[in-house]
NUMAR-670030 format. One record per residue (C-alpha): y, x, z; residue in three letters. Coordinates in steps of 0.05 Angstrom, whole numbers, padded with zeros to 5 digits, always signed. Each point is the difference from the previous one (the first is absolute). Layout:
<recs>
YXZala;...
</recs>
This chain:
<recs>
+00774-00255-00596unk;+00008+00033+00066unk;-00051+00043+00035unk;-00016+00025+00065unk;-00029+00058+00037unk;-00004+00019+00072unk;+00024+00074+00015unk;-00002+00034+00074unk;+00064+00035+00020unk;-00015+00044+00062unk;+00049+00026+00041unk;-00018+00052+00046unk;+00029+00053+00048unk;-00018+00044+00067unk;+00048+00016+00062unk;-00012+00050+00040unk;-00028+00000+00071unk;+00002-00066+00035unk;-00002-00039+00064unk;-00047-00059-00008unk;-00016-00062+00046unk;-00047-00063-00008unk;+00003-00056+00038unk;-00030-00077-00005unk;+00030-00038-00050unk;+00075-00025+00023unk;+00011+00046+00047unk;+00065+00039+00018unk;+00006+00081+00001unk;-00005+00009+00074unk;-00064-00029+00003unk;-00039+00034-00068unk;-00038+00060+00024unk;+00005+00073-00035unk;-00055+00024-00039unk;+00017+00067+00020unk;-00004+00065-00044unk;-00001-00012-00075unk;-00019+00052-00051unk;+00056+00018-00061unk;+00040-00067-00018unk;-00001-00069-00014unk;-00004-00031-00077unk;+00023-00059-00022unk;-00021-00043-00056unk;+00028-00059-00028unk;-00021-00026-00068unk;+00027-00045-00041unk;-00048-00047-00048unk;+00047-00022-00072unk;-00017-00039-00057unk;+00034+00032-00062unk;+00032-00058-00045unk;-00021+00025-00079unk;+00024-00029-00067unk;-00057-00004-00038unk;+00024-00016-00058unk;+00058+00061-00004unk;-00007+00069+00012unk;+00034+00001+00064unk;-00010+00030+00070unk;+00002-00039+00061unk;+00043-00051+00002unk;-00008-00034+00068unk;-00034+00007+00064unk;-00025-00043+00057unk;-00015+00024+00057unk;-00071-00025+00037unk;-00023+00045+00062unk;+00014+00059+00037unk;-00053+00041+00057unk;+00037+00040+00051unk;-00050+00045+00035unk;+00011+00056+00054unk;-00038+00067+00009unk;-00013+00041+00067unk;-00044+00039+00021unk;-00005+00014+00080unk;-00025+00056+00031unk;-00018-00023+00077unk;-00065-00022+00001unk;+00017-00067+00057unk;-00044-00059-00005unk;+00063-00039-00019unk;+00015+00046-00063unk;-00076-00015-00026unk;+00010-00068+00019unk;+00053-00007-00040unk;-00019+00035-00059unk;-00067-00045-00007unk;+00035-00053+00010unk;-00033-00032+00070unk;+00022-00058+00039unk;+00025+00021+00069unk;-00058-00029+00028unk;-00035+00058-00036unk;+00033+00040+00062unk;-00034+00005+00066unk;+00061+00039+00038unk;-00037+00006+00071unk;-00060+00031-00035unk;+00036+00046-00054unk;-00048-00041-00048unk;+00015-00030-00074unk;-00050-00045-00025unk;-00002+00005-00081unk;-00046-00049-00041unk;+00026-00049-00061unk;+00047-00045+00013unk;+00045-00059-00037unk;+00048+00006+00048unk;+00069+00022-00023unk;+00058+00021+00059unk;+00062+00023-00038unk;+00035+00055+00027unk;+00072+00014+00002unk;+00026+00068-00021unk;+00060+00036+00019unk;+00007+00067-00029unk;+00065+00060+00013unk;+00003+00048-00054unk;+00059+00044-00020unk;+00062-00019-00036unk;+00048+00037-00044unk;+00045+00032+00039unk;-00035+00007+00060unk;-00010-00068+00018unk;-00060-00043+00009unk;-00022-00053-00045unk;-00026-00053+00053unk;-00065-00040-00032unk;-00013-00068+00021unk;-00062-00036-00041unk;-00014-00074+00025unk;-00079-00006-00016unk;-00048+00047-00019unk;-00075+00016-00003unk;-00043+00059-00017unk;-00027+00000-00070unk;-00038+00068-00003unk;-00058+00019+00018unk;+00019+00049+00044unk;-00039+00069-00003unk;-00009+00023+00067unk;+00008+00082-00020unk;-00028+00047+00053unk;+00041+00064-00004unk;-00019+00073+00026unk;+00037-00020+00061unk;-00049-00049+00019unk;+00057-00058-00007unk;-00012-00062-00038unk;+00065-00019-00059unk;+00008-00055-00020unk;+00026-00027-00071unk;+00026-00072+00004unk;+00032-00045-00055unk;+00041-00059+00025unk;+00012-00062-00044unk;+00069-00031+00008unk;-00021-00083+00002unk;+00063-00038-00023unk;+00025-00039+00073unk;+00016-00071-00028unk;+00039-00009+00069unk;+00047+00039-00023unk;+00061-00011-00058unk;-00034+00013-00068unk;+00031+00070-00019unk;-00018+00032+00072unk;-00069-00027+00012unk;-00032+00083-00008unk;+00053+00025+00053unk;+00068+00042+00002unk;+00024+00070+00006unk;+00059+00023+00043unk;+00030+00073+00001unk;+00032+00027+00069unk;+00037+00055+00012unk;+00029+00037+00057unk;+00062+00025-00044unk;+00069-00042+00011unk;+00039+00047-00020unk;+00036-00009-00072unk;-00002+00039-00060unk;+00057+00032-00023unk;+00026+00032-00059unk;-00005+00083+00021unk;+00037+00028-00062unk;+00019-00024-00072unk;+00003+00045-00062unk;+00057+00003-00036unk;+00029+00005+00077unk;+00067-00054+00026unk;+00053+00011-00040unk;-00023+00049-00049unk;+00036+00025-00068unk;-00014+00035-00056unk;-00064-00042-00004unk;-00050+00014-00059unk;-00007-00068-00044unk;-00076+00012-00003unk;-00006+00005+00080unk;-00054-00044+00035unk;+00023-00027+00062unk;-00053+00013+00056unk;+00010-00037+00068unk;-00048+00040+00056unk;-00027-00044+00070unk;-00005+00023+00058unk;-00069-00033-00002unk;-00055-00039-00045unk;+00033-00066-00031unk;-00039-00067-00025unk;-00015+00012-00065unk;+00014-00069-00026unk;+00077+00011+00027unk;+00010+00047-00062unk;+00035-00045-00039unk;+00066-00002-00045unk;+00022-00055+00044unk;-00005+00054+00060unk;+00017+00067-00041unk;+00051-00004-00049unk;+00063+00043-00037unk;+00058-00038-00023unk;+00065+00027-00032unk;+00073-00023+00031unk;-00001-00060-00043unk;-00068-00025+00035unk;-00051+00010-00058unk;-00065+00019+00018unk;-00037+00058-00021unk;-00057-00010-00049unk;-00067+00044+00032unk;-00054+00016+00031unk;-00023+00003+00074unk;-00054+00046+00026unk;-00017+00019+00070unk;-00038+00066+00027unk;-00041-00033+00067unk;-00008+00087+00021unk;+00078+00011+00013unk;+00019-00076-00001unk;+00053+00006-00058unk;+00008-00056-00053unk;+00033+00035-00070unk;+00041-00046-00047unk;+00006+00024-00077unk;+00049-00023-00032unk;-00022-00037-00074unk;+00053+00047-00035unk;+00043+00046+00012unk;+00061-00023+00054unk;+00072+00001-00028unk;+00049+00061+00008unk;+00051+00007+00053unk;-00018-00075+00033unk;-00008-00016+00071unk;-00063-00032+00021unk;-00030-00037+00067unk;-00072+00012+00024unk;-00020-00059+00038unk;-00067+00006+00047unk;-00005-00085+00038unk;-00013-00009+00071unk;-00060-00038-00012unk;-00048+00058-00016unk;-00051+00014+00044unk;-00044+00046+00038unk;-00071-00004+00000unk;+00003-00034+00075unk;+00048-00061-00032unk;+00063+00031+00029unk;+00060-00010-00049unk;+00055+00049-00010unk;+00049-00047+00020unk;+00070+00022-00023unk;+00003+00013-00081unk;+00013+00073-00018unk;+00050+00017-00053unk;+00026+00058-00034unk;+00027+00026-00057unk;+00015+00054-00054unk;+00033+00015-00060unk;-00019+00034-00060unk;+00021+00064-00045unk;+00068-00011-00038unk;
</recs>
């Protein structure tokens, strides 16, 4: 017998100050207007619904999911007090707006317009992670908060509405990271140094950048320590993201008096894509 429960999975997280533009439903960056000043960052939510697969008959944990929703929702809150920023935080059709008489008409209304979102936030490394949500609407009932200043903020949650027009896995929207930098990393120094004798057999080899590297390019297939017959170095690779320098430890001790090749690949990368291009290789041997 095999029972079933629904369990919520959210997944949340806040960047920090962001540009934000709304536009109708479709339309292309150029056109979406800026909401202006926003206070502190923007959060993120997207939550996953499960059913957890149980045996009922064992005592067993879970044995299976099956995935069967997720809710993507957006949080701003804008400080310019425009009749387009309460516009869009109740959640008016445009013909709420009455531009040649700085007028917005409020009142109920079945009407839904969805809005499309395009929000730039930082990026590692100095970049900028480039938001782009298809369809959206206001969900909250936005709190119009007077402050001492005598200007209106205002809180606005976004539901992301799956857009059927697009392939299944994109229909919420995409993010892409740009950056200025196109200038390689490069391997600054290497401890033991090129060449090196007399080498400890407990030493940890430490390769320093000359900038932040990807994260997910730490890998033995990128870092590695083989001895003049080509066996690899059993260890373990950890990276420092203040001074940019990945450590290998060797899993025991290296042999005595035996020459040995550090190997960094071309492929890794900075945080702005760029590759290091040529491989870097050095080596050193250790005490007799």
């Amino acid at each position: 017998m095999t029972v079933t429960k629904a369990v919520r999975n959210p997944g949340n997280f806040t960047v920090g100050p962001s540009d934000i533009y709304e536009g109708p439903y479709g339309c292309n960056k150029e056109d979406a207007r800026d909401v202006g000043i926003t206070q502190g960052g923007v959060s993120y939510s997207n939550e996953l619904e499960f059913k957890e697969f149980d045996d009922a008959d064992q005592y067993l944990g879970v044995i299976g999911l099956a995935k069967i929703g997720d809710r993507m929702e957006i949080t701003f809150t804008m400080k310019e007090n425009t009749l387009e920023n309460m516009k869009l935080a109740w959640g008016l059709p445009d013909e709420a707006l009455d531009v040649e008489n700085n007028t917005l008409y409020f009142g109920a209304s079945s009407k839904i317009e969805y809005k499309k979102l395009f929000i730039d936030g930082p990026a590692p490394g100095g970049g900028t992670a480039n938001y782009e949500f298809w369809k959206t609407f206001p969900i909250s009932a936005s709190e119009v908060e007077q402050t001492k200043d005598d200007n209106a903020v205002y809180e606005v949650t976004m539901l992301v509405i799956e857009d059927t027009t697009k392939p299944e896995k994109y229909r919420y929207g995409k993010r892409v990271d740009v950056y200025d930098d196109t200038i390689p990393p490069a391997v600054d120094s290497i401890l033991p140094v090129d060449s090196d004798t007399d080498v400890a057999v407990d030493i940890e080899v430490e390769w320093t950048f000359s900038e932040a590297i990807q994260q997910r390019d730490i890998t033995t297939g990128n870092f590695n320590i083989v001895n003049t017959s080509g066996t690899e170095i059993e260890g373990e690779l950890a990276y420092n993201p203040n001074d940019f320098t990945v450590t290998f430890t060797p899993e025991s001790s290296l042999e005595n008096d035996t020459l040995y090749l550090a190997f960094v690949s071309g492929e890794v990368r900075d945080m702005a894509g760029n590759a290091m291009g040529d491989n870097y290789r050095t080596s050193f041997t250790t005490v007799a």
